[in-house]
C-alpha positions as a LaTeX table, in Angstrom:
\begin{tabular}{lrrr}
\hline
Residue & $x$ (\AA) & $y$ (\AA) & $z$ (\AA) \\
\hline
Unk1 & $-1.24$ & $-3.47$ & 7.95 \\
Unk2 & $-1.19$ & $-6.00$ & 11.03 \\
Unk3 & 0.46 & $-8.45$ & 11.33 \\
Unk4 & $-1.42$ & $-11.65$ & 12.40 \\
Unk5 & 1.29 & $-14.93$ & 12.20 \\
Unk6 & 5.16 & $-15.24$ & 10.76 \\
Unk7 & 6.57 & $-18.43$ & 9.62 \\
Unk8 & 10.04 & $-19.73$ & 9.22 \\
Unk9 & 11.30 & $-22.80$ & 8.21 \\
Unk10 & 15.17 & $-23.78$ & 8.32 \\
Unk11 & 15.71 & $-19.70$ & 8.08 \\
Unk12 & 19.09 & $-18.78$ & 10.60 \\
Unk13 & 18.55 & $-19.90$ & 13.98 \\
Unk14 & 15.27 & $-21.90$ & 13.29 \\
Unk15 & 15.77 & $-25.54$ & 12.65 \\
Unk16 & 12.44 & $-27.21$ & 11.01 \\
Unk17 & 9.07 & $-25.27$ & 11.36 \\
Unk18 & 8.40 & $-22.43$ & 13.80 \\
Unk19 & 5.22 & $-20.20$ & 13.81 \\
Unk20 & 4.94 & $-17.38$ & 15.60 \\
Unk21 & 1.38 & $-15.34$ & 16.73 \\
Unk22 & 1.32 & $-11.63$ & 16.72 \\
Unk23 & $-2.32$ & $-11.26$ & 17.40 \\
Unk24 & $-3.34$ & $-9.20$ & 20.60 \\
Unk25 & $-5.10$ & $-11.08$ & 23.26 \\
Unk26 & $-7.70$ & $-9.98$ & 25.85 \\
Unk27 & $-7.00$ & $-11.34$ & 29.34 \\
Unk28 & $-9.25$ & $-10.54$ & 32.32 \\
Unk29 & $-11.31$ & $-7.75$ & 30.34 \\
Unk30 & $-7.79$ & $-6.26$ & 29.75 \\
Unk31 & $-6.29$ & $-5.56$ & 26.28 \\
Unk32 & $-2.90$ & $-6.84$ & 25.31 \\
Unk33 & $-1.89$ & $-5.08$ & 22.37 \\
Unk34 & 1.53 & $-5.55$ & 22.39 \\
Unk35 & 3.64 & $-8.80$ & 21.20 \\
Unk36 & 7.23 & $-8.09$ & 23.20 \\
Unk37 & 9.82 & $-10.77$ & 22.29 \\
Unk38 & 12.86 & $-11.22$ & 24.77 \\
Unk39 & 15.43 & $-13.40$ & 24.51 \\
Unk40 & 20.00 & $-13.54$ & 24.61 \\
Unk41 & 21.95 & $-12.77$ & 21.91 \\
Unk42 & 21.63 & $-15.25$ & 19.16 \\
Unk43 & 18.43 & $-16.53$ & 20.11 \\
Unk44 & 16.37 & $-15.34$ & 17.02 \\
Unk45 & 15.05 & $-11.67$ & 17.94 \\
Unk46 & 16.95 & $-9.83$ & 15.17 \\
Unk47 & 16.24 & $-13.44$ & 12.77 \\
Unk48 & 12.63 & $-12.77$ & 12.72 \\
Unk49 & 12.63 & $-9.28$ & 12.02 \\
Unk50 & 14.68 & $-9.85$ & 8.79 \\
Unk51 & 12.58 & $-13.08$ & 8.12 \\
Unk52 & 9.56 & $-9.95$ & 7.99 \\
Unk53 & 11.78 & $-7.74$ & 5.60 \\
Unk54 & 12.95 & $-10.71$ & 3.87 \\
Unk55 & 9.28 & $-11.83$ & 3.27 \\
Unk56 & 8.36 & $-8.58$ & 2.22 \\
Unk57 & 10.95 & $-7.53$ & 0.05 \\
Unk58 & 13.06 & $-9.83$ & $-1.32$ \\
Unk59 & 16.55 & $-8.85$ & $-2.39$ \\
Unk60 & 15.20 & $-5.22$ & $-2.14$ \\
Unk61 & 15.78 & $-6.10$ & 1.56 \\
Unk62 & 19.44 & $-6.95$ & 1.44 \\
Unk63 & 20.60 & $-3.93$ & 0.54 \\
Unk64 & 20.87 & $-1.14$ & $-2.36$ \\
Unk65 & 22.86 & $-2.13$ & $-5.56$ \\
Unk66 & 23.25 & $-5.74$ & $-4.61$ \\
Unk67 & 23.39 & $-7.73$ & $-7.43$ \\
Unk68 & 21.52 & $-11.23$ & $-7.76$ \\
Unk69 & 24.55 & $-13.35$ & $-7.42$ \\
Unk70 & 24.90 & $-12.12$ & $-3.96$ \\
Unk71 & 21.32 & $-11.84$ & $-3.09$ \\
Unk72 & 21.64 & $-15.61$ & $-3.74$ \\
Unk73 & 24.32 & $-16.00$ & $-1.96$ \\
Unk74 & 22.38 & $-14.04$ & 1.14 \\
Unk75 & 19.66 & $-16.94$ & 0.53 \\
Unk76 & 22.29 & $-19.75$ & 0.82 \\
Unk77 & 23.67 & $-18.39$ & 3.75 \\
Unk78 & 20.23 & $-17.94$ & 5.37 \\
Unk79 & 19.99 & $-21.79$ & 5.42 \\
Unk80 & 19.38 & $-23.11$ & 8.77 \\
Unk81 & 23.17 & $-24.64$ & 9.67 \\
Unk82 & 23.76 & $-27.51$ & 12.44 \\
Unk83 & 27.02 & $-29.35$ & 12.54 \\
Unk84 & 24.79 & $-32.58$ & 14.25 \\
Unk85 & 23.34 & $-32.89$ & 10.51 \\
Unk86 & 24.42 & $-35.40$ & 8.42 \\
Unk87 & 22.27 & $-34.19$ & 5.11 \\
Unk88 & 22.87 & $-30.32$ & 4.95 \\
Unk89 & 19.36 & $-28.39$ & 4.48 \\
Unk90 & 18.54 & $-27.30$ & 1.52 \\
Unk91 & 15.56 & $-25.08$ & 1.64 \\
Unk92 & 13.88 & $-22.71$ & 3.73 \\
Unk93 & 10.65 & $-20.63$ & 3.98 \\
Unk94 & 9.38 & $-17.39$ & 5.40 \\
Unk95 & 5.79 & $-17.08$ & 5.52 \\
Unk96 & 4.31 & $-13.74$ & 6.18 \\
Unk97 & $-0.37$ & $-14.01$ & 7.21 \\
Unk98 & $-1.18$ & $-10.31$ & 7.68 \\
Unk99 & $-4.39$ & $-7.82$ & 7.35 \\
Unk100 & $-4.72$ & $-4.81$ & 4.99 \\
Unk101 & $-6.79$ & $-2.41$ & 5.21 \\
Unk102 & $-8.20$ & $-0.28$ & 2.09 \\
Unk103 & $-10.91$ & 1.91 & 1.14 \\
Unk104 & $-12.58$ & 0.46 & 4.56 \\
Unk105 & $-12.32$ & $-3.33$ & 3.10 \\
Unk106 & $-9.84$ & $-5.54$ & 5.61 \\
Unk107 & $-8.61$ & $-8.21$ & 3.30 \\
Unk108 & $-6.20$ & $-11.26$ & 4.76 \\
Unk109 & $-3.18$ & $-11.94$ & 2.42 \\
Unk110 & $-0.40$ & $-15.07$ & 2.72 \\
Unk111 & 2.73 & $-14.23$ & 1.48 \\
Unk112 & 4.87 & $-17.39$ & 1.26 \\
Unk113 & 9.01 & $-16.51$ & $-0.22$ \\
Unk114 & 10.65 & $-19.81$ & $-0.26$ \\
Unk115 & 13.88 & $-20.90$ & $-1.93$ \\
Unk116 & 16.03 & $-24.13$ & $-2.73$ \\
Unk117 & 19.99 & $-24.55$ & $-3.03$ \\
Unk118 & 20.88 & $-27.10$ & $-5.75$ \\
Unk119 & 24.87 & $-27.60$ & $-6.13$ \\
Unk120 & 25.74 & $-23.60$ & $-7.15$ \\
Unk121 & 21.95 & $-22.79$ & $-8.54$ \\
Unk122 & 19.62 & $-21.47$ & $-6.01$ \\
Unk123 & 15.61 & $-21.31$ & $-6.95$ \\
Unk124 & 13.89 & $-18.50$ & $-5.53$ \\
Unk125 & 9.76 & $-18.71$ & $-5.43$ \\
Unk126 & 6.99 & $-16.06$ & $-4.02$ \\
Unk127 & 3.10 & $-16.94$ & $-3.76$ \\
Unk128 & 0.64 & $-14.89$ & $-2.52$ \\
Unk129 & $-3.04$ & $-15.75$ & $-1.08$ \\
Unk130 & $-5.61$ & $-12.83$ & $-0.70$ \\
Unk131 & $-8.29$ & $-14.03$ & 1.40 \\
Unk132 & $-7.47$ & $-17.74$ & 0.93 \\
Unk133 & $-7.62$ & $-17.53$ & $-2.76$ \\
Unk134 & $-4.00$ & $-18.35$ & $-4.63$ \\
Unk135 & $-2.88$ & $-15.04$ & $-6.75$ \\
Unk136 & $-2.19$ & $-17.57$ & $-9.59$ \\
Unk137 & $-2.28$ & $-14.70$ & $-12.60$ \\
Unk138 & 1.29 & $-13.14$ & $-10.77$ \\
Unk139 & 4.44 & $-14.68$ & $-11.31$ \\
Unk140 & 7.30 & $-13.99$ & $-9.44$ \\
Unk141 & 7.51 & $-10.09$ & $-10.64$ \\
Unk142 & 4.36 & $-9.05$ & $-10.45$ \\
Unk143 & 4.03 & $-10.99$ & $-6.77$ \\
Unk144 & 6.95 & $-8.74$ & $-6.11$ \\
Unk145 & 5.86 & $-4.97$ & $-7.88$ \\
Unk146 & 2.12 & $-5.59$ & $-6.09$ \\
Unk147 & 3.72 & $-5.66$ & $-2.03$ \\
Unk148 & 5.70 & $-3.09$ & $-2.91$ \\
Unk149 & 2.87 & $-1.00$ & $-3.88$ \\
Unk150 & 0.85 & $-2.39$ & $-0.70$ \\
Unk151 & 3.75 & $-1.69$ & 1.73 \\
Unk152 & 6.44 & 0.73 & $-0.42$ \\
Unk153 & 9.75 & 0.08 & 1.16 \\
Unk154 & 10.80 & 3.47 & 2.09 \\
Unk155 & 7.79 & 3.41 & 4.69 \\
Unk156 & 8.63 & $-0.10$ & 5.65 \\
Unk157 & 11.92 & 1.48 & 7.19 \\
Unk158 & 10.18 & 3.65 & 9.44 \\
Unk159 & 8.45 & 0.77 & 11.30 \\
Unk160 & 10.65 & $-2.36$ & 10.93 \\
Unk161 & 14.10 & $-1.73$ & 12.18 \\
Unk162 & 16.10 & $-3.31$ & 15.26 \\
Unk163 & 15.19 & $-1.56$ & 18.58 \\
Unk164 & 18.70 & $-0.90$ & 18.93 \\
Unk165 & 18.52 & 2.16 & 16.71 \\
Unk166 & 16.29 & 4.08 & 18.34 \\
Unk167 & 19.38 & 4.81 & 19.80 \\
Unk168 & 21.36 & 5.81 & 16.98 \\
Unk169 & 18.70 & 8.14 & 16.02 \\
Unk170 & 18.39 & 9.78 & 19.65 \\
Unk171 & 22.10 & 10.30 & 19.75 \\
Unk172 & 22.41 & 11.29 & 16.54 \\
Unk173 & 22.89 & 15.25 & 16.50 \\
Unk174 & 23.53 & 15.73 & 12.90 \\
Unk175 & 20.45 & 14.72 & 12.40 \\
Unk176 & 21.02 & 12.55 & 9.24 \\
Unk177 & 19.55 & 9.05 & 10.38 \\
Unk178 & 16.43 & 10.92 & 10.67 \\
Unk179 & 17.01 & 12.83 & 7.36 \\
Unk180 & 17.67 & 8.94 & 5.75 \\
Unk181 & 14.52 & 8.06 & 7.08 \\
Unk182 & 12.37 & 10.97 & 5.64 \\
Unk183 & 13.70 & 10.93 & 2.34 \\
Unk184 & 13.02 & 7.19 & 1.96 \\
Unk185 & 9.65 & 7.71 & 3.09 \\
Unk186 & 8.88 & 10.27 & 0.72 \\
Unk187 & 10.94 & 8.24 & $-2.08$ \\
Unk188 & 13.40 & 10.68 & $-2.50$ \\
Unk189 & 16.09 & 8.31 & $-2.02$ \\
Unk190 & 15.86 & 7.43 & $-5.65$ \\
Unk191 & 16.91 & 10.95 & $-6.61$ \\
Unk192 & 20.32 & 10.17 & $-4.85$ \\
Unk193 & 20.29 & 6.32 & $-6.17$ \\
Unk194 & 19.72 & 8.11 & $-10.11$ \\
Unk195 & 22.32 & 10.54 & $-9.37$ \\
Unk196 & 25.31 & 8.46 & $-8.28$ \\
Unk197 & 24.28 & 6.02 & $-10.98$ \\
Unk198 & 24.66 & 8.43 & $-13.52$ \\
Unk199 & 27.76 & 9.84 & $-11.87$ \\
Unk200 & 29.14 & 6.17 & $-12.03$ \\
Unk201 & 28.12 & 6.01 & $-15.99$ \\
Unk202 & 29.70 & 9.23 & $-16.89$ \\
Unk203 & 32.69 & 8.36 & $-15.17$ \\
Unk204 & 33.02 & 4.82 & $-17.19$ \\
Unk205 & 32.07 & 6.90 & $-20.81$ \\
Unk206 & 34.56 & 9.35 & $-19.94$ \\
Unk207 & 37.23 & 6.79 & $-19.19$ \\
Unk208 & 36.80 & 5.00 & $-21.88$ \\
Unk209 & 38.00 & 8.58 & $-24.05$ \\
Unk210 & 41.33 & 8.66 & $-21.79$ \\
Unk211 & 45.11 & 7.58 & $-22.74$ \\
Unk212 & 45.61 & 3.92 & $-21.84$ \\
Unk213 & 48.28 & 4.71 & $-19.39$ \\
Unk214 & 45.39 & 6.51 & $-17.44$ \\
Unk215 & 42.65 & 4.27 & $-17.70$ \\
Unk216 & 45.61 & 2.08 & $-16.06$ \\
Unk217 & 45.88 & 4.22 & $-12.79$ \\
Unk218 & 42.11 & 4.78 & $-13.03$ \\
Unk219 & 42.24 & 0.45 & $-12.70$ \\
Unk220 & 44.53 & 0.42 & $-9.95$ \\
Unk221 & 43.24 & 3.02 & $-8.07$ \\
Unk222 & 39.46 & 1.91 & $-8.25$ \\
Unk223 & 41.04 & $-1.48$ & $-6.91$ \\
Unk224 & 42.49 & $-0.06$ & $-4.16$ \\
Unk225 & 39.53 & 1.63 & $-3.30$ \\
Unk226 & 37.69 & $-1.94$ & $-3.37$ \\
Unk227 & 40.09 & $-3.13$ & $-1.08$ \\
Unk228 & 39.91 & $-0.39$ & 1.39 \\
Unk229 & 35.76 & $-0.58$ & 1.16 \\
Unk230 & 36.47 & $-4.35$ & 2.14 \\
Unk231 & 38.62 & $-3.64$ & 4.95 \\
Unk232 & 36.33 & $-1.16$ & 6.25 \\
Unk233 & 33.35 & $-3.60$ & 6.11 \\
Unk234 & 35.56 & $-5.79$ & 8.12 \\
Unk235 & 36.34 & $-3.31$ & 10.72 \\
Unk236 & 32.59 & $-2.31$ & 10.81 \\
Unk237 & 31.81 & $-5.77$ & 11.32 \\
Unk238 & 33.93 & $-5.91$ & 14.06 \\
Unk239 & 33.01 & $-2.53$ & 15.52 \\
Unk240 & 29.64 & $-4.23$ & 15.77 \\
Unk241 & 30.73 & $-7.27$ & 17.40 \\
Unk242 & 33.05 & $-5.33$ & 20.09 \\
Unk243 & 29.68 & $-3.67$ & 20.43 \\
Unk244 & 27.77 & $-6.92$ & 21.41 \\
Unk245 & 30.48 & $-7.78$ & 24.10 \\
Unk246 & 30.96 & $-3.71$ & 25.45 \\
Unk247 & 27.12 & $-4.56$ & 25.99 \\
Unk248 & 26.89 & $-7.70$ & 27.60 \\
Unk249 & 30.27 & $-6.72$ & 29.71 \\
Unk250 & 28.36 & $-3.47$ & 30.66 \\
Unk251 & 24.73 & $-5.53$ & 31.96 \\
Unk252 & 27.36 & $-7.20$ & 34.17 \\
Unk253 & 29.25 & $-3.62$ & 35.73 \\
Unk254 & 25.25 & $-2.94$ & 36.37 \\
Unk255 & 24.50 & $-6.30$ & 37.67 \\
Unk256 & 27.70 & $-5.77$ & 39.87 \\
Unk257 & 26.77 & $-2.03$ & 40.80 \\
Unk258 & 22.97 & $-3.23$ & 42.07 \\
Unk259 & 24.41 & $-5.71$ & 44.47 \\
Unk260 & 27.01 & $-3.62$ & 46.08 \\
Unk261 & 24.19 & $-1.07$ & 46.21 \\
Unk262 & 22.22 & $-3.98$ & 47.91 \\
Unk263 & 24.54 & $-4.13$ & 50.62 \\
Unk264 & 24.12 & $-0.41$ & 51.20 \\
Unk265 & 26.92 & 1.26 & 53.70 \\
Unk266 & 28.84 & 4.63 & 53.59 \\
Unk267 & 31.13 & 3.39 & 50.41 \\
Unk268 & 27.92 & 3.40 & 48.10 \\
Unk269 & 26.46 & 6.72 & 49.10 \\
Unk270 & 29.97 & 7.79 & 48.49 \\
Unk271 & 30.15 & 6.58 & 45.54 \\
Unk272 & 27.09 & 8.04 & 44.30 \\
Unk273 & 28.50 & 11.62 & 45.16 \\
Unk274 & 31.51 & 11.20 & 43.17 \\
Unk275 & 29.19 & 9.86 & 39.91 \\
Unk276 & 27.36 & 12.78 & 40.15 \\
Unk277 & 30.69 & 14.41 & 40.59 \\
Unk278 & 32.06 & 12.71 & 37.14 \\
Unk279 & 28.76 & 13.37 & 35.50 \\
Unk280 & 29.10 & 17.63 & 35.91 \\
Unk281 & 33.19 & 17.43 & 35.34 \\
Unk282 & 32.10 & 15.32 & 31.66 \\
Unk283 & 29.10 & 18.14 & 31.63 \\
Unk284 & 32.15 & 21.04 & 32.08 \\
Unk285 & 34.63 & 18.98 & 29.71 \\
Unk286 & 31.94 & 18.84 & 26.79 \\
Unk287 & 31.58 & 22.92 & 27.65 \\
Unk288 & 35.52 & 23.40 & 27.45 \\
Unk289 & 35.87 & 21.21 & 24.38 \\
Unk290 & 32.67 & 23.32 & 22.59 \\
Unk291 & 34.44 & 26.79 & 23.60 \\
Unk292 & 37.63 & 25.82 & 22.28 \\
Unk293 & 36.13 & 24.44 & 19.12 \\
Unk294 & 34.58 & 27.68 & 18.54 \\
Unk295 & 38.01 & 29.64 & 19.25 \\
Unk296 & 39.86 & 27.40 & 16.65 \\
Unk297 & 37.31 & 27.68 & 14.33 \\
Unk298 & 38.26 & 31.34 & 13.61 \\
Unk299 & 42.13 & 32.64 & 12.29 \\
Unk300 & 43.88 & 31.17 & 15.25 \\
Unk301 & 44.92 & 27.69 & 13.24 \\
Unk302 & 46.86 & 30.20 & 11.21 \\
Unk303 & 49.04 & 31.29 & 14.06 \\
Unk304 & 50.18 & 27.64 & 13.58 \\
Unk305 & 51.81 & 28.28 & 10.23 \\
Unk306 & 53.59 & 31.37 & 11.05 \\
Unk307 & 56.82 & 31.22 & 9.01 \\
Unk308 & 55.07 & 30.29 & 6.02 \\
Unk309 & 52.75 & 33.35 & 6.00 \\
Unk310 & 55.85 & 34.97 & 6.88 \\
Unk311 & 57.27 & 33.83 & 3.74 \\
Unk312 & 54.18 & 34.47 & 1.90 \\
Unk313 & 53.61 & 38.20 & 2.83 \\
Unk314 & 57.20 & 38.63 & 1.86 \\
Unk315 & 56.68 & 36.98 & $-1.26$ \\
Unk316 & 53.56 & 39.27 & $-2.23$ \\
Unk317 & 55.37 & 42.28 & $-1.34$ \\
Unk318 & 58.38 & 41.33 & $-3.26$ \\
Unk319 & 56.20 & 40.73 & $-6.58$ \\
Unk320 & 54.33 & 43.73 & $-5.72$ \\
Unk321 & 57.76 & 45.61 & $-5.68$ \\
Unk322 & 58.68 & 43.75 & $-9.23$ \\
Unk323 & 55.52 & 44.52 & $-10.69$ \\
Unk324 & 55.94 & 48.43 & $-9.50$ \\
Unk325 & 59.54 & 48.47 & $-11.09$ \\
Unk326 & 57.95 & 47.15 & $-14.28$ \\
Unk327 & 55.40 & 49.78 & $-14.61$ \\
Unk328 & 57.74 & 52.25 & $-13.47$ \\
Unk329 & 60.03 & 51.44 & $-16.32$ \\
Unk330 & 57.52 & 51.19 & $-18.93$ \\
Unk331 & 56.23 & 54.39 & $-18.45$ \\
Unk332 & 60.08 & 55.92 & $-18.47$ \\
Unk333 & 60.64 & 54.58 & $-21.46$ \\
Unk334 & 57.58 & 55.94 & $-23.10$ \\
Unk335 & 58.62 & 59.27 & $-21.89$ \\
Unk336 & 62.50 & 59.13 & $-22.96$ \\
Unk337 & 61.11 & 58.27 & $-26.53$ \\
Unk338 & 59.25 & 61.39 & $-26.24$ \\
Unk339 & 61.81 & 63.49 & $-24.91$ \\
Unk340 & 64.61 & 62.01 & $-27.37$ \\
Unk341 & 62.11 & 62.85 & $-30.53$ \\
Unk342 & 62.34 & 66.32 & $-29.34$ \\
Unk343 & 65.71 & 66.66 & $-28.90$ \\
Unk344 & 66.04 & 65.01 & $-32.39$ \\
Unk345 & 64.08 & 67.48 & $-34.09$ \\
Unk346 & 65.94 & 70.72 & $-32.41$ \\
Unk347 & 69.49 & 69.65 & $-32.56$ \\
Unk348 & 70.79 & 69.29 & $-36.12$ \\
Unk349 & 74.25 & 67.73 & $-35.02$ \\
Unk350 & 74.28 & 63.88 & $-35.43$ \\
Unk351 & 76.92 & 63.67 & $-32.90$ \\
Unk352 & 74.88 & 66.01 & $-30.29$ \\
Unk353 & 71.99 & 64.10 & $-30.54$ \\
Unk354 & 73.96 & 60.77 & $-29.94$ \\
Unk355 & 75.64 & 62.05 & $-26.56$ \\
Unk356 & 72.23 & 63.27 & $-25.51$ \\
Unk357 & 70.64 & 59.79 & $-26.43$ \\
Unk358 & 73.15 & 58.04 & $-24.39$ \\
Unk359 & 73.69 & 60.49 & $-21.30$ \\
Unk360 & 69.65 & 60.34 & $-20.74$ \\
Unk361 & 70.32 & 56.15 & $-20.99$ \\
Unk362 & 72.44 & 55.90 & $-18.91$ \\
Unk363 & 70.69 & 58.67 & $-16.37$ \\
Unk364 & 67.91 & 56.07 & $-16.07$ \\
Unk365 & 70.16 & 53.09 & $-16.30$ \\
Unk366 & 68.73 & 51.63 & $-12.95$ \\
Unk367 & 65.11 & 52.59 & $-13.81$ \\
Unk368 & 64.69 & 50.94 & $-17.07$ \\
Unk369 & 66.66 & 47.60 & $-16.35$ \\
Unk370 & 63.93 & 46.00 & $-13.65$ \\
Unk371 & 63.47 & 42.12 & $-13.31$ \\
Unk372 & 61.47 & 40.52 & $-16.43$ \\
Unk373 & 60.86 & 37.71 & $-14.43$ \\
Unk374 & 57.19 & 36.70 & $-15.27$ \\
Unk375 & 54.80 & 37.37 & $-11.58$ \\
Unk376 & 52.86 & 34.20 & $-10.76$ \\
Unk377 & 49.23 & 35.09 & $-10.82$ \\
Unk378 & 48.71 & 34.25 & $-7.96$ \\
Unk379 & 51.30 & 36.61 & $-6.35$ \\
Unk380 & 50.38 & 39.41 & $-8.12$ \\
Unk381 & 47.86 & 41.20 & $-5.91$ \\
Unk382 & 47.15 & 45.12 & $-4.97$ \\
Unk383 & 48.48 & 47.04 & $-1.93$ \\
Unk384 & 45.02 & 47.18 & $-0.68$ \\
Unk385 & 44.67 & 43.18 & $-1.35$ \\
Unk386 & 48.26 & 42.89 & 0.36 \\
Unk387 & 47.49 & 45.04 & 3.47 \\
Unk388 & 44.04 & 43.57 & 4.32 \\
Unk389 & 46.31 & 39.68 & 4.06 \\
Unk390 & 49.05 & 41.46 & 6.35 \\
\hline
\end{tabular}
């Protein structure tokens, strides 16, 4: 696919009509095959990208799971906005001219997304032209299901994204941008997608089978949870913006640093030295703070906690005790039973075999009185279980 000319009318930034053209020029028997757009912030660089996405894609382009209210409410908003207009605008356009090759065959298609805000209903439209001839046997759907099968949007990630990522990919060493990326490109995203839906319906079935008083807290948490989501998007959303300005304010410590540089003298060789000096102290920092991770990441967080695993070895070796005392007594008592059936059967005085009874009960008093206090299961371990803990 190349892109040949983009269109936008009233979208963002753009007030009326604006085309712009993408196709590579020869100048001077040299090729130019690359369209560079430059501009400040807010003049329309990142607008034009999404007007490509946007043109492409549709409300697939917004975002996962977003419903069509706020798609259309993503289209309203995308309305060109001047406070010198007396009539607000109420339509825009993004028109998309592009080649496709397939099988060999380079056809030209138009893609033309437009849309119209009427009090609170907003009209969304699509046409597209393959090579000048209108598509009229699509509607809006099937417009929509055949560039997704021309340009699937899991590949469309991979080559329309804001520049500015690059770096969050090349910084990224969990590696899990690029992982995103792959897995949409091989549309195994949708595994993920089908598995938190169905997570999300099994959670509403089974709710629906709980106590009232339940389903209750289940409410009240999940609206919690909404409002922390919304206060994170508004922290993210200012993240980004404190992002903008940490930008722009450090383009101005550069602009600064190349004039003093300009004026050249000891001070900026100096201060050279003691950058490179920073740089290997951050270099020996990042070492330290690796080498200590790696120390805590073995038993020493436990040296932290020291009177409860105190506590807790004492508490093992107590039940271990009990539950020694318990067998101990059991398996006295099984004996005395034994030895008191003999006695029984060779003494023929009643009275003799009473006094023997009770002199070998009370002989083994302390032994067959321990604790029948129940051992939690977790507690009750073996010595060798006990002594590999201690």
């Amino acid at each position: 696919m190349i892109l040949k000319e983009v269109i936008v009318h009233n979208f963002r930034v753009f007030s009326g009509t604006h085309r712009f053209d993408l196709m590579p020029r020869e100048d001077d028997n040299h090729k130019r095959p690359i369209i560079l757009f430059g501009g400040l912030n807010g003049s329309g660089k990142t607008s034009l990208l999404t007007a490509v996405r946007l043109g492409l894609y549709g409300k697939q382009a917004v975002g996962k799971g977003i419903t069509i209210k706020d798609y259309h409410e993503y289209l309203a908003s995308s309305l060109h906005k001047t406070p010198e207009s007396v009539v607000p605008i109420t339509d825009a356009r993004v028109e998309l001219i592009f080649n496709y090759a397939r099988q060999g065959i380079i056809e030209e298609f138009r893609v033309i997304r437009s849309w119209s805000i009427k009090g609170q209903t907003c009209r969304e439209n699509i046409l597209i032209h393959r090579n000048g001839v209108y598509l009229e046997e699509f509607n809006s759907e099937q417009c929509q299901a055949f560039l997704n099968e021309l340009i699937p949007i899991g590949v469309s990630d991979l080559f329309f994204f804001d520049g500015e990522k690059i770096a969050d990919l090349a910084e990224d060493e969990s590696g899990k941008t690029l992982q995103t990326a792959v897995k949409k490109l091989l549309g195994l995203d949708i595994i993920e997608r089908l598995r938190n839906d169905l997570s999300l319906y099994l959670r509403r079935e089974n709710k629906l089978t709980l106590p009232e008083k339940i389903q209750a807290d289940i409410d009240a948490h999940e609206n919690e949870m909404i409002q922390v989501m919304a206060a994170k998007d508004e922290a993210k959303s200012d993240y980004e913006r404190f992002k903008s300005e940490l930008l722009d304010i450090q383009r101005q410590i550069d602009a600064n640093n190349l004039a003093i540089d300009s004026q050249g003298g000891a001070w900026a060789s100096s201060r050279r030295k003691e950058e490179q000096n920073q740089d290997r102290l951050i270099a020996q920092k990042r070492q330290l703070e690796k080498a200590l991770l790696d120390e805590m990441s073995g038993a020493y967080p436990l040296s932290f906690a020291k009177k409860t695993l105190t506590d807790l070895l004492q508490k093992l070796k107590d039940s271990s005790e009990k539950r020694k005392k318990q067998d101990t007594a059991l398996l006295i008592s099984d004996r005395l039973e034994s030895i008191k059936s003999m006695i029984r059967t060779r003494l023929s005085d009643n009275e003799s075999r009473e006094i023997t009874d009770d002199v070998l009960n009370t002989g083994f008093s302390d032994l067959l009185q321990p604790s029948h206090e129940k051992i939690p299961e977790h507690l009750d371990l073996s010595d060798s279980e006990i002594a590999r803990y201690e």
